[in-house]
C-alpha positions in Angstrom: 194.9 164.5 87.4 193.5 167.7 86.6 195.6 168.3 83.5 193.9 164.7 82.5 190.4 166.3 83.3 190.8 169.7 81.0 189.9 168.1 77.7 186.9 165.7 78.9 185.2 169.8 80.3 185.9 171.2 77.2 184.5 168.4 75.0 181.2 167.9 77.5 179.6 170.9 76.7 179.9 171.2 72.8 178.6 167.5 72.8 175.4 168.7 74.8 174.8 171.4 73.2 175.0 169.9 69.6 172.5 167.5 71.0 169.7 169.6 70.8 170.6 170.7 67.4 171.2 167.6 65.9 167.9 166.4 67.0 166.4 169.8 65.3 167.3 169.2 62.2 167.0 165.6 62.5 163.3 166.5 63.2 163.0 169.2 60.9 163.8 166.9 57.9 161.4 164.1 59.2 158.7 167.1 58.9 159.5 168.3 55.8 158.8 165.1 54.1 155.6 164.9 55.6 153.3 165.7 52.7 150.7 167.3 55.1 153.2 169.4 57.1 154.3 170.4 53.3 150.9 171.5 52.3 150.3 173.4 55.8 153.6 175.4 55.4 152.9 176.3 51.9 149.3 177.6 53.1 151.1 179.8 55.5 153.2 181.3 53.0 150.6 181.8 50.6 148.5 183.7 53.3 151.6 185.8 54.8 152.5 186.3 51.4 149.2 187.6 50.5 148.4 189.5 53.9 151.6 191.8 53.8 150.9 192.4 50.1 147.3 193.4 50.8 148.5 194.9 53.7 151.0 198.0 51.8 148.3 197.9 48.8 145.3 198.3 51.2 142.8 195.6 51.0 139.6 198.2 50.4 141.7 199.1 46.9 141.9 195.3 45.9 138.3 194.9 47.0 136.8 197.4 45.3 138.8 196.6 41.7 137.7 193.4 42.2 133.8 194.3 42.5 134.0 196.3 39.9 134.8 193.8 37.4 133.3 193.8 34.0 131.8 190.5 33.2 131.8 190.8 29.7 134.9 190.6 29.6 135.9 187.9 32.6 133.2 185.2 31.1 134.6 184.6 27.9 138.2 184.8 29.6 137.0 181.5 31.5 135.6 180.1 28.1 139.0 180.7 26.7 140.5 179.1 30.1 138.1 175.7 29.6 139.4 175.5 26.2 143.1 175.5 27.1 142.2 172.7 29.6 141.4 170.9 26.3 144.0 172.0 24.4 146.7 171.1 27.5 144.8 167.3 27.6 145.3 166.6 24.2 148.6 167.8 24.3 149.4 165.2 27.4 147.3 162.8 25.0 150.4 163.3 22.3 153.1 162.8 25.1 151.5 159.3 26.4 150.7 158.0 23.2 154.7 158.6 22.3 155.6 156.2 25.1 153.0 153.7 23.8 150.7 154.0 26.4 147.3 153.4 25.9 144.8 155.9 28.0 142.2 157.5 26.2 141.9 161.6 25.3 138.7 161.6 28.3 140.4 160.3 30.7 143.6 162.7 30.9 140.5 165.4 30.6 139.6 163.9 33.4 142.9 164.2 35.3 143.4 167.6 34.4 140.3 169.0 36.1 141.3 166.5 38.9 144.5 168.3 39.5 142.8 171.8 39.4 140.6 170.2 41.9 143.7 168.9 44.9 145.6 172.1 43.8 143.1 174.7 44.8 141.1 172.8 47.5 143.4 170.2 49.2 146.5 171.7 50.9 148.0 168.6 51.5 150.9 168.2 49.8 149.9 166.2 46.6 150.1 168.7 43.8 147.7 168.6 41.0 150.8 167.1 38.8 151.5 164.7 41.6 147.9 163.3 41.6 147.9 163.1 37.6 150.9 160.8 38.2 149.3 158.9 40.7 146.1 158.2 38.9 147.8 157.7 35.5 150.0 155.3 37.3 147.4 152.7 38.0 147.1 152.6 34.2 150.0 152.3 32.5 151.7 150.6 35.7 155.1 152.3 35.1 155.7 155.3 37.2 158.7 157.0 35.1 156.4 157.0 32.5 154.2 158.7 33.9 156.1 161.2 35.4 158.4 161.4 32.7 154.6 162.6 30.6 153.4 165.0 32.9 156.6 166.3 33.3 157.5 166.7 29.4 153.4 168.2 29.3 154.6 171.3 31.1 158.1 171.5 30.1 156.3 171.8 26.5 153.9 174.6 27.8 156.6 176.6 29.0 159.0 176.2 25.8 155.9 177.3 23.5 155.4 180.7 25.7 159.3 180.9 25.7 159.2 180.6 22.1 156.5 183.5 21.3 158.3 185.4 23.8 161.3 185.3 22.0 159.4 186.0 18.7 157.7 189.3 20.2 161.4 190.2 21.6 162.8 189.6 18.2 160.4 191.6 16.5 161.1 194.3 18.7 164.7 194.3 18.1 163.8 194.8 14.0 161.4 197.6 14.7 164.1 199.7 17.4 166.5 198.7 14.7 164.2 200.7 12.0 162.9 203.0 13.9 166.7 203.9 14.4 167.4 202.6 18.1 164.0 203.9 19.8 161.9 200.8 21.4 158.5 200.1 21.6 158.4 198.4 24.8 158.9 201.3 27.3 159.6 198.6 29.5 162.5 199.0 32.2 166.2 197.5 31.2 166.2 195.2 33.7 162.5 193.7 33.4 163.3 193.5 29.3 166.6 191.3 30.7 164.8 189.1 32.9 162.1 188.2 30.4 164.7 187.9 27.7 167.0 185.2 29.8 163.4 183.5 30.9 162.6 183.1 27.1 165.9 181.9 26.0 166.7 180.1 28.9 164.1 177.3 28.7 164.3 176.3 25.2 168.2 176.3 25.9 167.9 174.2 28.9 166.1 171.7 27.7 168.1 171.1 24.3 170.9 170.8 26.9 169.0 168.2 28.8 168.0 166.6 25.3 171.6 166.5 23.9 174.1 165.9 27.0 173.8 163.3 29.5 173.3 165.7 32.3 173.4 163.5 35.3 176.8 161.7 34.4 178.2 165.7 33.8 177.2 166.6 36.7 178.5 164.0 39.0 181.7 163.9 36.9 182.5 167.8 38.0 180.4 167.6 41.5 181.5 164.3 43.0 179.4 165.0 45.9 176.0 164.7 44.3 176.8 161.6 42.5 174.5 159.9 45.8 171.8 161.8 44.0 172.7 162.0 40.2 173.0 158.2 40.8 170.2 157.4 41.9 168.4 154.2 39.9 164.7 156.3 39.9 166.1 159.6 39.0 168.7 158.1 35.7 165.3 156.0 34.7 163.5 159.1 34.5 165.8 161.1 32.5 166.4 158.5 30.2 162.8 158.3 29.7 162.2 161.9 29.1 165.7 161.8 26.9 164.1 158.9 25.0 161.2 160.5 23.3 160.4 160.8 19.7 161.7 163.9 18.3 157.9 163.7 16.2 156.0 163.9 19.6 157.7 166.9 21.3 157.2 168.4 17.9 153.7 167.7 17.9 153.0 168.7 21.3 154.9 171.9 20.6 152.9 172.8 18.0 149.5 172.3 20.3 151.8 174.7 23.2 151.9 177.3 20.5 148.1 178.0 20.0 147.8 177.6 24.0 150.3 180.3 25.0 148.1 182.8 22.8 145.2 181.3 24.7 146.8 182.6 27.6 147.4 185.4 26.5 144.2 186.3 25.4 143.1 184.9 29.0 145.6 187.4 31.0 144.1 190.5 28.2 141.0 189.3 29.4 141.4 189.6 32.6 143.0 193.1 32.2 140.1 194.6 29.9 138.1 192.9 32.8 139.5 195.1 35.7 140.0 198.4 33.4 143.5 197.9 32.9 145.0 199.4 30.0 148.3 197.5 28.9 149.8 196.9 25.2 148.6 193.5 23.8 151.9 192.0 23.2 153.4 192.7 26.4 151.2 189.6 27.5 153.3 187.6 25.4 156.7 188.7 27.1 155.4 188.6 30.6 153.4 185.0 30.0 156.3 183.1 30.0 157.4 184.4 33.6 153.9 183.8 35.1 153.4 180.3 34.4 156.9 179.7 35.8 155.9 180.8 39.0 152.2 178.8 38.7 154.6 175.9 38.2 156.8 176.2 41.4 155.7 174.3 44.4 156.9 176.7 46.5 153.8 178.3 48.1 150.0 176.9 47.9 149.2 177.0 44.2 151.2 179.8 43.7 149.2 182.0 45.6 151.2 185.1 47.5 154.5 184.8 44.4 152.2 185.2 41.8 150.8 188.3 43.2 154.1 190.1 44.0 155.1 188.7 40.3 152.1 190.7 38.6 153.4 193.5 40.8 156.9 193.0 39.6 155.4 192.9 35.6 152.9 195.4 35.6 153.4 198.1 38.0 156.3 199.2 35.5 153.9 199.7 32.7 151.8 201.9 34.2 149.5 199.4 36.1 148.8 200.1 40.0 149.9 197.9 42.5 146.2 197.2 43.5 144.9 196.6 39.9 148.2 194.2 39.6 147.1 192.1 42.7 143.2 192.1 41.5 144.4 190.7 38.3 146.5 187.9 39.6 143.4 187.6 41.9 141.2 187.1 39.2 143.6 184.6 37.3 143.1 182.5 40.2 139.5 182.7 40.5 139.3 180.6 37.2 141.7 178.1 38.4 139.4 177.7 41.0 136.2 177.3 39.3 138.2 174.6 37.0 138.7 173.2 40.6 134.7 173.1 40.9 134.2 171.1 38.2 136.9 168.7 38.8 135.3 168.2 41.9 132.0 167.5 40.7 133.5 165.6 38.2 135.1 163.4 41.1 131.9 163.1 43.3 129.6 162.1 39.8 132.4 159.0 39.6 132.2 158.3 42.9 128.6 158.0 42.9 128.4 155.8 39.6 131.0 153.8 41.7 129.1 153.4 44.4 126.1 152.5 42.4 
């Protein structure tokens, strides 16, 4: 009898106390879909992020960069920032259109200042890109395609500053080449790698994505994602985003090319702003990395990554670590005022609504 007993005390135990963890991450996933609990964790981040950054820099040192900021300098930096936001709707105009929907150039204005509006004021989960969706949604009535547009809007924003990126590194290359091997970058060997693999690596990607099927490859060789790379929504989006005219991504290209030297002159800006003196085309190796990160929905519109990011890109060139985070800082200040006006922009329809 006791020999029969052993196993059941050896099982009890583990089965209790896997209880207790089952149930945690059983619970754990049911938060993490929560859009709300989302938007509340990413607000965290963002402010630990930003309170151990301020906390080595010293927060007096941000402060006082930031106070002594040249407006001459900053204003037409948010001029050049409106007219992106005009240059980026028409570009999203050229992507709908492709799919044959029909929603006017105002409205995707609209939209855009919408989305600046839930990203910087409403941490609840819903990105700017997801409420563009939603909105454009009750439009065209087909959700891939809308997706499938905003998605293909920034994928073509961050091929054009991959592009010019490339081009600056390029150049580069001829002039160490006849200059007989010394470069004018004086940037370290590892930051010149990382932008290098950031600028070829998107345009490479997404000819990849463009030219192979890359669902069906990757379930083929990883048998246990094919619940995923299945999946009816997912295959209906790619083809989608597979599907359009080679014409329109041309098109929008060529309106991502003028806007990456809007950004750039928006980042020089904001440099010449704060006192910072940094080479010109530097901006064009280092934009390419930044709106990467202001794309990630990791933390709460990027804020606390993109800080330690300008850190990580200008402290190398000769920038302090205090005039990097005021910079970032100040980047975000005009995202927020486009925020304003996509939320007066709201309430003025929601009036006229209500009238």
């Amino acid at each position: 009898m006791a020999s029969a007993q052993t196993p059941q005390s050896n099982t009890t135990p583990t089965g209790v106390a896997s209880l207790p963890q089952n149930r945690i991450v059983t619970l754990s996933r049911t938060l993490l879909k929560d859009k709300r609990v989302r938007g509340i964790l990413q607000l965290a981040l963002s402010l630990a992020l930003l309170a151990w950054l301020a906390n080595r820099v010293g927060f007096d040192a941000i402060g006082s960069t930031l106070a002594d900021i040249s407006w001459a300098w900053y204003l037409p930096a948010f001029v050049v920032f409106l007219g992106n936001v005009l240059l980026r709707a028409y570009r999203w105009h050229i992507l709908v259109r492709a799919l044959q929907q029909e929603v006017s150039y105002n409205r995707l204005l609209y939209l855009y200042f919408l989305g600046f509006f839930f990203n910087n004021f409403i941490p609840s989960g819903f990105g700017g890109d997801v409420v563009k969706v939603l909105a454009l949604k009750q439009k065209q009535s087909r959700g891939a395609a809308a997706l499938s547009s905003v998605l293909m809007d920034r994928l073509t924003g961050l091929i054009g500053s991959a592009l010019i990126g490339l081009i600056v590194l390029a150049w580069n290359g001829v002039q160490a080449w006849l200059s007989g091997g010394t470069t004018p970058l004086n940037l370290p060997a590892p930051l010149v790698m990382i932008t290098a693999l950031v600028s070829f690596g998107i345009p490479a990607g997404f000819m990849l994505i463009r030219s192979v099927d890359l669902l069906e490859l990757i379930g083929r060789y990883l048998p246990f994602t094919r619940r995923v790379t299945t999946h009816a929504g997912l295959q209906k989006l790619v083809r989608t985003i597979r599907g359009y005219p080679l014409d329109a991504l041309l098109q929008a290209l060529s309106v991502s090319l003028p806007f990456t030297v809007g950004l750039v002159a928006i980042q020089y800006g904001i440099a010449r702003a704060l006192a910072v003196e940094v080479p010109f085309h530097l901006f064009f190796l280092f934009v390419p990395i930044i709106s990467i990160i202001n794309t990630l929905p990791i933390s709460f519109n990027g804020l606390g990554m993109r800080e330690g990011v300008y850190q990580f890109l200008f402290v190398p060139v000769g920038v302090s670590s205090a005039a990097a985070i005021a910079m970032s800082l100040a980047f975000y200040f005009l995202r927020v005022a486009a925020g304003l006006i996509g939320g007066l922009l709201y309430a003025v329809k929601s009036v006229r609504k209500l009238a």
